[in-house]
MARDO-82981 format. One record per atom (N, C-alpha, C): atom name; x, y, z; residue number from 1; residue in one letter. Coordinates in steps of 0.1 Angstrom, whole numbers. Atoms other than C-alpha are relative to their C-alpha. Layout:
! MARDO-82981
<r site="CA" c1="X" c2="Y" c3="Z" pos="NUM" code="a"/>
...
! end
This chain:
! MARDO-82981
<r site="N" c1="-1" c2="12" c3="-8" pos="1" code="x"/>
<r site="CA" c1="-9" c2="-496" c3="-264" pos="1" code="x"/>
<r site="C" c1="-9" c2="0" c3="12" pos="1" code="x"/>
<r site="N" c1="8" c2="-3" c3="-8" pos="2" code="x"/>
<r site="CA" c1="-35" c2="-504" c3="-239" pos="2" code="x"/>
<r site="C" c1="12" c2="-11" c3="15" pos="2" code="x"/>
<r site="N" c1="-9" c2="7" c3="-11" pos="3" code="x"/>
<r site="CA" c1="-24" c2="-517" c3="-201" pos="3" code="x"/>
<r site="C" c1="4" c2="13" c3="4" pos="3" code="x"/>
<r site="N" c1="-3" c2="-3" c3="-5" pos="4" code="x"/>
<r site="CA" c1="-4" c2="-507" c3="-180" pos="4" code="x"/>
<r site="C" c1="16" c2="2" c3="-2" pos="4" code="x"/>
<r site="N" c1="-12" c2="3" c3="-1" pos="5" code="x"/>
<r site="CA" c1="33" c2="-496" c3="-183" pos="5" code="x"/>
<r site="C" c1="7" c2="0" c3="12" pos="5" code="x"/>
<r site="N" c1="-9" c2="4" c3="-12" pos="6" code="x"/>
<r site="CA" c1="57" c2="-508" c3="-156" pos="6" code="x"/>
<r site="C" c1="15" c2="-1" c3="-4" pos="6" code="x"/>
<r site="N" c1="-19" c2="-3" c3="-4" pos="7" code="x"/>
<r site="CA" c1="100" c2="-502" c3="-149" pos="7" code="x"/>
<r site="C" c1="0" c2="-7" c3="12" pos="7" code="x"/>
<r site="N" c1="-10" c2="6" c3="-10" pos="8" code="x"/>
<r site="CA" c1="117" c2="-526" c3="-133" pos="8" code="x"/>
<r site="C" c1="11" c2="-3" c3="6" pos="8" code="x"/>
<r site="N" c1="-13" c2="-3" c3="-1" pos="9" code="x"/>
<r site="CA" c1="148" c2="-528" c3="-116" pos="9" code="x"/>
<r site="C" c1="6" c2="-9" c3="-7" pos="9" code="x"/>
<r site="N" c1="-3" c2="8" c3="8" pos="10" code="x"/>
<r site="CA" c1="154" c2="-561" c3="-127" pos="10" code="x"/>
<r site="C" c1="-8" c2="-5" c3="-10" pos="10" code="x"/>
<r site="N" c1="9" c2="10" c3="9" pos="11" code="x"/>
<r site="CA" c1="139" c2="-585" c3="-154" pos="11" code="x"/>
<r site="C" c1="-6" c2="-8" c3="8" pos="11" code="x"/>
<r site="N" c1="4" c2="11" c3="-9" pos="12" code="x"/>
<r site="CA" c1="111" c2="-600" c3="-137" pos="12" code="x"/>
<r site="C" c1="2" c2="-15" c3="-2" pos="12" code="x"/>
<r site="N" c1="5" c2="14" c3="-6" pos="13" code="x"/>
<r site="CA" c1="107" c2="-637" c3="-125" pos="13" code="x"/>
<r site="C" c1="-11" c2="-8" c3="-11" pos="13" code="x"/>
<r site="N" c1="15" c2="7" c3="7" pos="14" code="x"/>
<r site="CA" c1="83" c2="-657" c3="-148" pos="14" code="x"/>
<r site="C" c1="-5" c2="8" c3="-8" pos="14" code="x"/>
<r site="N" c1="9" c2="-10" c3="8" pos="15" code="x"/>
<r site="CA" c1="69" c2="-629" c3="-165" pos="15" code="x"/>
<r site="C" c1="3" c2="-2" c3="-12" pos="15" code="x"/>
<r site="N" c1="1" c2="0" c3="14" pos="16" code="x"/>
<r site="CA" c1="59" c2="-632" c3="-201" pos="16" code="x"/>
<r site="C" c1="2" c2="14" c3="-2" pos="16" code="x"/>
<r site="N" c1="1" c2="-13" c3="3" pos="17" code="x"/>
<r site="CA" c1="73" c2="-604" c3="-219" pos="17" code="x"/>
<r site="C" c1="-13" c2="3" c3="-11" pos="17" code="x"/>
<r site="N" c1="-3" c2="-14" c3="5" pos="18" code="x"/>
<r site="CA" c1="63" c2="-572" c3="-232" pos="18" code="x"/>
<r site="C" c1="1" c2="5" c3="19" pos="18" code="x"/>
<r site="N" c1="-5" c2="-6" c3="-11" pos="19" code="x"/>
<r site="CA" c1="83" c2="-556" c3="-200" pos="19" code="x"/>
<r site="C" c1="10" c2="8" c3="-2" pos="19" code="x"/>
<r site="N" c1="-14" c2="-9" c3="2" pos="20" code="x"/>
<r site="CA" c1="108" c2="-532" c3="-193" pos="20" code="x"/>
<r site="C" c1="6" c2="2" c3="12" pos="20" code="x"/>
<r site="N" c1="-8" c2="2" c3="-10" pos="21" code="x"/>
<r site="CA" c1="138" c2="-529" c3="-169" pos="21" code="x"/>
<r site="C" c1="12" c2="11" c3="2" pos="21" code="x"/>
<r site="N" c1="-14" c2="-6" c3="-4" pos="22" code="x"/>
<r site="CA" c1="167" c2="-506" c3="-161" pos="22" code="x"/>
<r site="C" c1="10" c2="-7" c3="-2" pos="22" code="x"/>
<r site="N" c1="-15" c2="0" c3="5" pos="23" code="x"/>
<r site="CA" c1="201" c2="-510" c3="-180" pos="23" code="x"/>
<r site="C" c1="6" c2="3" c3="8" pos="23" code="x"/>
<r site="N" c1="-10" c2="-7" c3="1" pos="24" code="x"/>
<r site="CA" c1="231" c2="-496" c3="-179" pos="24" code="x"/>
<r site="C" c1="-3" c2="15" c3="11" pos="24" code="x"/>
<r site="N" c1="3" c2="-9" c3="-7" pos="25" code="x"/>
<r site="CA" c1="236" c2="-463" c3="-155" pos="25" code="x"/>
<r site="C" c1="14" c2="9" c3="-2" pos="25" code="x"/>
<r site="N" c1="-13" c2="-3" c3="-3" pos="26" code="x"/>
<r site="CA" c1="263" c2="-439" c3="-155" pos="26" code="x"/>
<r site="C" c1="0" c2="19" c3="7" pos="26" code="x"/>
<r site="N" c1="-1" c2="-17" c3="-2" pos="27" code="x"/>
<r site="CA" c1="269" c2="-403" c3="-136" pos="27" code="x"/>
<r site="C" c1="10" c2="7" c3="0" pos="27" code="x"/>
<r site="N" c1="-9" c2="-10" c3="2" pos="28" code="x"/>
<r site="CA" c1="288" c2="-373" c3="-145" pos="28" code="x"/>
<r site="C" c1="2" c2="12" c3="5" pos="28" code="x"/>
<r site="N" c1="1" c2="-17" c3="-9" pos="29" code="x"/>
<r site="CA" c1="299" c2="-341" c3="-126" pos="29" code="x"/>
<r site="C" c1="2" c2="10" c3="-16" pos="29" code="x"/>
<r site="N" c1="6" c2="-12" c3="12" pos="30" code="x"/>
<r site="CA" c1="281" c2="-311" c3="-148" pos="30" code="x"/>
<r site="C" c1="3" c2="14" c3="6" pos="30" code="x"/>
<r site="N" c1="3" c2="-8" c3="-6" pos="31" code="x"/>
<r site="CA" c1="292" c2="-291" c3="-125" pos="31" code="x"/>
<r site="C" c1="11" c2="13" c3="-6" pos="31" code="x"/>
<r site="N" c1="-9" c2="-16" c3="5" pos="32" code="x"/>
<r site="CA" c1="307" c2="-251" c3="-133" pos="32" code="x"/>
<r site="C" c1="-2" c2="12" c3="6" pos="32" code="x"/>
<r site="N" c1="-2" c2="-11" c3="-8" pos="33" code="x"/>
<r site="CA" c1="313" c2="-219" c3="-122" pos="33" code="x"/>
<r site="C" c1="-12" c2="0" c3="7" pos="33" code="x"/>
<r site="N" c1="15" c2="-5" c3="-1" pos="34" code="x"/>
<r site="CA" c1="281" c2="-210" c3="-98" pos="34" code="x"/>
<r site="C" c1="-9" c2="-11" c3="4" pos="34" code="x"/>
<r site="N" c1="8" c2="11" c3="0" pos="35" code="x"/>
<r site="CA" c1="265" c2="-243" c3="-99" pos="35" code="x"/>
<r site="C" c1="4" c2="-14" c3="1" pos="35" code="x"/>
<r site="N" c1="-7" c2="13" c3="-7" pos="36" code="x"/>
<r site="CA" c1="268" c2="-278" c3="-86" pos="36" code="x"/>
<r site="C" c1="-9" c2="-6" c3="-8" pos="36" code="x"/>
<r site="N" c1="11" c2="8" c3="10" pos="37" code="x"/>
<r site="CA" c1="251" c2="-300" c3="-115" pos="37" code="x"/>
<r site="C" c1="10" c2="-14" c3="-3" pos="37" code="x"/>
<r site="N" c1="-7" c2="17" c3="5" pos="38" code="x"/>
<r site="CA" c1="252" c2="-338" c3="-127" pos="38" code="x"/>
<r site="C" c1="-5" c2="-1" c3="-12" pos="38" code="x"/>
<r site="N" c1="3" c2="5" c3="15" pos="39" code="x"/>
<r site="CA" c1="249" c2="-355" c3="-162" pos="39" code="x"/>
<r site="C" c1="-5" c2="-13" c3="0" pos="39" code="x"/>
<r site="N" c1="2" c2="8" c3="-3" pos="40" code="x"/>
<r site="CA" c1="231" c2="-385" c3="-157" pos="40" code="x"/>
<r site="C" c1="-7" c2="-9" c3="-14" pos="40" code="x"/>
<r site="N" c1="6" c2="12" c3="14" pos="41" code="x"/>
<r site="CA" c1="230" c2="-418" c3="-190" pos="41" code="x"/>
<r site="C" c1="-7" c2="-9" c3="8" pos="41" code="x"/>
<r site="N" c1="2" c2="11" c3="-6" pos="42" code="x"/>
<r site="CA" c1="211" c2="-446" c3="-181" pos="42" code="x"/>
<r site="C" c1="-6" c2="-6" c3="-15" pos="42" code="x"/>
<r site="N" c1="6" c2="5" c3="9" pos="43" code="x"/>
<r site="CA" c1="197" c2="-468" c3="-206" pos="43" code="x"/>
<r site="C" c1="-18" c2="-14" c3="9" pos="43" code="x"/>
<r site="N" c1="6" c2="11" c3="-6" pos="44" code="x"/>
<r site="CA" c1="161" c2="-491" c3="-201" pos="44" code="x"/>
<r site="C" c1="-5" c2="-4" c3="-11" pos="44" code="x"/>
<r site="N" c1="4" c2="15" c3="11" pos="45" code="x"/>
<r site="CA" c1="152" c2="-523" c3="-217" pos="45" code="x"/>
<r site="C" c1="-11" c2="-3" c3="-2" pos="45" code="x"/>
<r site="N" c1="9" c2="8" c3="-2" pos="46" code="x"/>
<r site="CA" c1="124" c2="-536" c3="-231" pos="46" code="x"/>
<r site="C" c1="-3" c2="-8" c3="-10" pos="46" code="x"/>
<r site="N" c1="-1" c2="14" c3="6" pos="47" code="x"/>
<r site="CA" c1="119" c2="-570" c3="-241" pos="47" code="x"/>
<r site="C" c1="-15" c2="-3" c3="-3" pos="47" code="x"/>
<r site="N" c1="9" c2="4" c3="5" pos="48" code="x"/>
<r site="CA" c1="94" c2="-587" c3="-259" pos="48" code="x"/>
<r site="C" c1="0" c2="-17" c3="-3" pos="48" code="x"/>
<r site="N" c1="0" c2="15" c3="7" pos="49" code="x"/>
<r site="CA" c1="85" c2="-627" c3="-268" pos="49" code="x"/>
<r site="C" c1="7" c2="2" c3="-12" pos="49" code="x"/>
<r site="N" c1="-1" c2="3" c3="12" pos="50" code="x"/>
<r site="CA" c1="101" c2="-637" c3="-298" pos="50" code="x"/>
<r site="C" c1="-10" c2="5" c3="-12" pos="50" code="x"/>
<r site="N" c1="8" c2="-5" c3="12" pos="51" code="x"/>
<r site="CA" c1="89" c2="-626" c3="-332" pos="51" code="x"/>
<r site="C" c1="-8" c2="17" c3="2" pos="51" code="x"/>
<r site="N" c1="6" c2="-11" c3="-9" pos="52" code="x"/>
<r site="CA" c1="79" c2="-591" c3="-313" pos="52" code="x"/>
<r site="C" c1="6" c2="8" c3="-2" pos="52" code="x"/>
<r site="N" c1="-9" c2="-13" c3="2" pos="53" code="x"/>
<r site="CA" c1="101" c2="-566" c3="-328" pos="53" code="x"/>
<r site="C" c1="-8" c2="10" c3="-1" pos="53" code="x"/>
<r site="N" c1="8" c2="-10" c3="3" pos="54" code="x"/>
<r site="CA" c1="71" c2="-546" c3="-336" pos="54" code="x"/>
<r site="C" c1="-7" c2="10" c3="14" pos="54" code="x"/>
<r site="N" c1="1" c2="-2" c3="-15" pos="55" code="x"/>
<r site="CA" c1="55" c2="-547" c3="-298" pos="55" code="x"/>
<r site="C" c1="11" c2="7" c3="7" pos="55" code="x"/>
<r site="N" c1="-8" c2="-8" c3="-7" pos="56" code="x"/>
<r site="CA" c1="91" c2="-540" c3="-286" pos="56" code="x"/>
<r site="C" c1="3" c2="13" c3="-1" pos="56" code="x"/>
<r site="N" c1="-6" c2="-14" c3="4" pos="57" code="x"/>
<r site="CA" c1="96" c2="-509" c3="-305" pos="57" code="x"/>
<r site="C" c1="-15" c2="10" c3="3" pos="57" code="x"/>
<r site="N" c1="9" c2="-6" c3="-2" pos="58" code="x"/>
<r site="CA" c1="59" c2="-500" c3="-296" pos="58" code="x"/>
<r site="C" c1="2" c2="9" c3="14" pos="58" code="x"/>
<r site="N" c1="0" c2="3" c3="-12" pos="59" code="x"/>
<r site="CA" c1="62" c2="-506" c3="-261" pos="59" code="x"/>
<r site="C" c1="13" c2="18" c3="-1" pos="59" code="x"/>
<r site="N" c1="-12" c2="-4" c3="-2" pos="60" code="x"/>
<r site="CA" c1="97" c2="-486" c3="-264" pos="60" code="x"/>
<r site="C" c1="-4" c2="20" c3="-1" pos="60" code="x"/>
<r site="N" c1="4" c2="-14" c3="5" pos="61" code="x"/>
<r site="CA" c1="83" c2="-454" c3="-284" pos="61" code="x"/>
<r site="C" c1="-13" c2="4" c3="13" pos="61" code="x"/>
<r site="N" c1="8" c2="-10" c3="-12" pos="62" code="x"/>
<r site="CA" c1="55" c2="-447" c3="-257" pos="62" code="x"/>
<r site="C" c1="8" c2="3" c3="11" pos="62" code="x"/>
<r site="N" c1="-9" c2="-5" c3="-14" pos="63" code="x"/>
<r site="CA" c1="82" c2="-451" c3="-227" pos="63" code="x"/>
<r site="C" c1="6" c2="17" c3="-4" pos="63" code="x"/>
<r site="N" c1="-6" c2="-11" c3="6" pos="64" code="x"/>
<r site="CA" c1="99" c2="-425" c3="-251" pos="64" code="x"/>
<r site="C" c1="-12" c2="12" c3="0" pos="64" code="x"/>
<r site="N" c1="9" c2="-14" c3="2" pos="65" code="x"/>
<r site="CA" c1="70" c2="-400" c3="-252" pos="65" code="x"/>
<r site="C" c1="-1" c2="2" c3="18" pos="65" code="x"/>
<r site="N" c1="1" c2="-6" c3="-12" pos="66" code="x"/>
<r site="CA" c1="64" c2="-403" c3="-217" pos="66" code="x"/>
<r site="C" c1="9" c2="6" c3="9" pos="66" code="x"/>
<r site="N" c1="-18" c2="-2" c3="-11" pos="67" code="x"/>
<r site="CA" c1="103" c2="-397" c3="-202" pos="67" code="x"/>
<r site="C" c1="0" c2="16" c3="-8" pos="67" code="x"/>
<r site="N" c1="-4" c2="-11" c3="5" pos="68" code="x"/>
<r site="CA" c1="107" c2="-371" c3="-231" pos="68" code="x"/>
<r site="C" c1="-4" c2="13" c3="3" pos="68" code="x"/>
<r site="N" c1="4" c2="-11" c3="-6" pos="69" code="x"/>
<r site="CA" c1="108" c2="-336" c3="-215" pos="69" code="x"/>
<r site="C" c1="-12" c2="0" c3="13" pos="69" code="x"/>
<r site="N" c1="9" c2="-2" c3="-14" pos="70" code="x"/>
<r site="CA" c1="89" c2="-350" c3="-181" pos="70" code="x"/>
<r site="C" c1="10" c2="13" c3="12" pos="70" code="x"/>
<r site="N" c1="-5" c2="-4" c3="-14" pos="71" code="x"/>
<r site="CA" c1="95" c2="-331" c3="-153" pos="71" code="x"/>
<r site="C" c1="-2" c2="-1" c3="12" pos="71" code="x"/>
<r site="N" c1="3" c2="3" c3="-10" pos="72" code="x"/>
<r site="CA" c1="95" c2="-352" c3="-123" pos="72" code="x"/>
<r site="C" c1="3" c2="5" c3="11" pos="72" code="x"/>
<r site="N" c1="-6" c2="-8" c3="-10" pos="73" code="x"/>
<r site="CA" c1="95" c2="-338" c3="-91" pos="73" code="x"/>
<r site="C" c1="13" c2="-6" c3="2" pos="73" code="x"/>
<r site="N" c1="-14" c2="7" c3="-7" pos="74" code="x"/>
<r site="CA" c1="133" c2="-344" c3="-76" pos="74" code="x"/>
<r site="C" c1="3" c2="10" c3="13" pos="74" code="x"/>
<r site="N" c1="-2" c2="-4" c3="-12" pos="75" code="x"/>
<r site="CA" c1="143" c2="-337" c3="-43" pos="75" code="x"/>
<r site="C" c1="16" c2="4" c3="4" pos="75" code="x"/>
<r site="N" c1="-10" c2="-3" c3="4" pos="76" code="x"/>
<r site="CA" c1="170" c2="-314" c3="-39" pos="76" code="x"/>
<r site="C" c1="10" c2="4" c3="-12" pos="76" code="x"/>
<r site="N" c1="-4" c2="-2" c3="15" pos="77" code="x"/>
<r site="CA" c1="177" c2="-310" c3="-75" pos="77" code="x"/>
<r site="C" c1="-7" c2="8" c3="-8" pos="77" code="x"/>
<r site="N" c1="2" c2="-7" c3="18" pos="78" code="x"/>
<r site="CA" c1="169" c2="-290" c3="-108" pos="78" code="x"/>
<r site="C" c1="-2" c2="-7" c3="-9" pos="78" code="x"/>
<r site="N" c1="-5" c2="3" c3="12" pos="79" code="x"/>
<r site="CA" c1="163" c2="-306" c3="-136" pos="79" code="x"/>
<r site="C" c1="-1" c2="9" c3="-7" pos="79" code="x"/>
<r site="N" c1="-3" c2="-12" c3="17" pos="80" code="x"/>
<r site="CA" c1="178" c2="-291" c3="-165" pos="80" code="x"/>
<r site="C" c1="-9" c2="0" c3="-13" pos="80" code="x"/>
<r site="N" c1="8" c2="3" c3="10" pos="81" code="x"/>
<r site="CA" c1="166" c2="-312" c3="-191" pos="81" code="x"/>
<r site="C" c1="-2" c2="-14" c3="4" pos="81" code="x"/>
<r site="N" c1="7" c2="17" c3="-4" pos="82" code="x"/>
<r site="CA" c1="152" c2="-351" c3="-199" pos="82" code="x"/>
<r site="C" c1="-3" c2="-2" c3="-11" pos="82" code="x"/>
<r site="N" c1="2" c2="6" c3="15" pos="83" code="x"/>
<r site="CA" c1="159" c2="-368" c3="-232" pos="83" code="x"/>
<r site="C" c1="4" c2="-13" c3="-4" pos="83" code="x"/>
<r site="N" c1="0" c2="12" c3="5" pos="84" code="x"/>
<r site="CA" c1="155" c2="-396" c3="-251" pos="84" code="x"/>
<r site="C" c1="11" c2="4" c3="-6" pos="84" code="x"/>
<r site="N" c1="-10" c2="-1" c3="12" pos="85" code="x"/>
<r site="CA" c1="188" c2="-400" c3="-274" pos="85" code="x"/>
<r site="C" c1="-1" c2="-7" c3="-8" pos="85" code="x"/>
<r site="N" c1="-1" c2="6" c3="10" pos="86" code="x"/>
<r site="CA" c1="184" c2="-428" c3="-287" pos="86" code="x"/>
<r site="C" c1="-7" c2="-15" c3="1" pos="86" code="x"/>
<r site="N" c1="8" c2="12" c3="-3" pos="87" code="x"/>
<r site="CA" c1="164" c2="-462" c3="-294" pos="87" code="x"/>
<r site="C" c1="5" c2="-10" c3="-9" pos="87" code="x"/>
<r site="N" c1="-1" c2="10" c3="8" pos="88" code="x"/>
<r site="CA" c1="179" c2="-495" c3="-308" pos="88" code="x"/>
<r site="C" c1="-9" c2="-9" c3="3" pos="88" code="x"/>
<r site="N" c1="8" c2="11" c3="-4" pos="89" code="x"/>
<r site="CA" c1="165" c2="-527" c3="-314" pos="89" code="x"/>
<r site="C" c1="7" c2="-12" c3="-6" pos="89" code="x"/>
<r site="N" c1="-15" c2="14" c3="2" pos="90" code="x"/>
<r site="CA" c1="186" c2="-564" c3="-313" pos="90" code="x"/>
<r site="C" c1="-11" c2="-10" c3="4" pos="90" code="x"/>
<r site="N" c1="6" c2="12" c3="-4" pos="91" code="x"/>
<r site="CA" c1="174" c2="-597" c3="-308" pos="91" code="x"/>
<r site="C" c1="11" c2="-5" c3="7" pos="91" code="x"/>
<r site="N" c1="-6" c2="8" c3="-11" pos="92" code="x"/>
<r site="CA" c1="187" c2="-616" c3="-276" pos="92" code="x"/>
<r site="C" c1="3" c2="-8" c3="-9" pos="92" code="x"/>
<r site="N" c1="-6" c2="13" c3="2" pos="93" code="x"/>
<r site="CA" c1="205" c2="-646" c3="-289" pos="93" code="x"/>
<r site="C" c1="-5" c2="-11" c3="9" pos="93" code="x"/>
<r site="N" c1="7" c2="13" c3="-12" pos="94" code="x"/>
<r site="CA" c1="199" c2="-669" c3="-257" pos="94" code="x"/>
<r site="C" c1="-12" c2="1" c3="-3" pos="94" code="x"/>
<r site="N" c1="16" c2="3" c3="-11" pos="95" code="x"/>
<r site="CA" c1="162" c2="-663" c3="-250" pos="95" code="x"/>
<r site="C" c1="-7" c2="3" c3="-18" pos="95" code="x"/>
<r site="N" c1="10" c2="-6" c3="12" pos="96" code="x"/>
<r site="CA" c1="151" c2="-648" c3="-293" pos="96" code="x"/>
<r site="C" c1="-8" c2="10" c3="5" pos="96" code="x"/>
<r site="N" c1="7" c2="-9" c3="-4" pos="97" code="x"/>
<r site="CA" c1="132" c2="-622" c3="-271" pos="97" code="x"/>
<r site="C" c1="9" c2="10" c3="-10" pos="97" code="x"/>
<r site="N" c1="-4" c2="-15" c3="6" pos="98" code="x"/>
<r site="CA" c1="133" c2="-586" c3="-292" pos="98" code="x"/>
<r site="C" c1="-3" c2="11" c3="12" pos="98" code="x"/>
<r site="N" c1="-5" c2="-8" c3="-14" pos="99" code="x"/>
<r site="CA" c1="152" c2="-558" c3="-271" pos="99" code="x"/>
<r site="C" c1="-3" c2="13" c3="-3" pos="99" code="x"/>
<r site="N" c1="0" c2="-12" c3="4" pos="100" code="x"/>
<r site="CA" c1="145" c2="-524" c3="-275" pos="100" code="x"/>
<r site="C" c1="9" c2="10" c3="7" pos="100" code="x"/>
<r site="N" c1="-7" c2="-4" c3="-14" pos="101" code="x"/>
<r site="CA" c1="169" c2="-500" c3="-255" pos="101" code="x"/>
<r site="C" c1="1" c2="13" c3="-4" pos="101" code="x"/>
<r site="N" c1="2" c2="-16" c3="-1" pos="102" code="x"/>
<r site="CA" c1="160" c2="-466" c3="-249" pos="102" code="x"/>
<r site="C" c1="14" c2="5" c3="7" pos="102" code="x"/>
<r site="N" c1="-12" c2="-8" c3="-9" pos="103" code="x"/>
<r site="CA" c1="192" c2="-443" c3="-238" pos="103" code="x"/>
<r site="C" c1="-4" c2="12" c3="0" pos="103" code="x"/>
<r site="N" c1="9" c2="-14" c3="-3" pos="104" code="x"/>
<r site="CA" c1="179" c2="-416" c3="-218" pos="104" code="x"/>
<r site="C" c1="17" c2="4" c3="4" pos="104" code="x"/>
<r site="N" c1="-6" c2="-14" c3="0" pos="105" code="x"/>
<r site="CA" c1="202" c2="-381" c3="-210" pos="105" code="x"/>
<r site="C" c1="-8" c2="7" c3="15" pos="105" code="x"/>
<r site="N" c1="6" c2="-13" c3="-7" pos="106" code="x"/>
<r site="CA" c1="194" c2="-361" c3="-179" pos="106" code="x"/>
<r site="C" c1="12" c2="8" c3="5" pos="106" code="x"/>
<r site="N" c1="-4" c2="-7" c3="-6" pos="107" code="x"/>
<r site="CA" c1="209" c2="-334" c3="-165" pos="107" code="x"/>
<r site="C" c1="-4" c2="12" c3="9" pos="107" code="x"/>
<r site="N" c1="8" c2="-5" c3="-12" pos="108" code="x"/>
<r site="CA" c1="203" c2="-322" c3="-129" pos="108" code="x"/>
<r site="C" c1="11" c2="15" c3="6" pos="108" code="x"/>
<r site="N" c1="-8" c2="-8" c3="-4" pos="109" code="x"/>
<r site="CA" c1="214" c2="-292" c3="-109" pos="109" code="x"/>
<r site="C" c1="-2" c2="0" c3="16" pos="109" code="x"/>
<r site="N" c1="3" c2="-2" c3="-12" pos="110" code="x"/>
<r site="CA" c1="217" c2="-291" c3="-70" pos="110" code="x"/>
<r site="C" c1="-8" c2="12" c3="9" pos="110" code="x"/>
<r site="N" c1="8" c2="-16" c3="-7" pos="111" code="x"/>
<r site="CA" c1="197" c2="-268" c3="-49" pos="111" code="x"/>
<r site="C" c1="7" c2="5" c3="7" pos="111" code="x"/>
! end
């Protein structure tokens, strides 16, 4: 895919898709003997124009290579690990935009 990829918090404004946005979020205490750790799901979206199931799952699989086993700096934290789990693909009803939705996995440790 050439361009640029971009994460948004929301679904932009006007914007013709192929874009992607932040889902779902959820945090879990990972924490055990010794160590003060978190479990962190989140899921991100990315939509496409109609008829774009192909683009969305494009678009979807590079987010996926580039999240999978990054290790971004974090401030205060450990990461443990950084995984993709899993990637569906649906068609919006309201808008026919095709959705792709990456569900990422991390788990952090406190410093």
């Amino acid at each position: 895919m050439g361009g640029t990829l971009r994460l948004h918090e929301e679904p932009p404004r006007g914007d013709a898709p192929v874009y992607a946005h932040f889902g779902d979020a959820r945090a879990d205490d990972w924490s055990g003997e010794g160590h003060d750790g978190c479990e962190q799901e989140l899921s991100i979206i990315v939509r496409a124009r109609p008829g774009s199931a192909a683009l969305a799952l494009a678009a979807a699989d590079r987010m996926a290579e580039l999240i999978h086993d990054a290790s971004p700096p974090l401030e205060g934290h450990r990461l443990v690990n950084l995984r993709v789990r899993a990637c569906e693909i649906a068609r919006d009803e309201r808008s026919g935009f095709a959705r792709a939705t990456l569900r990422v996995r991390a788990v952090t440790e406190r410093l």
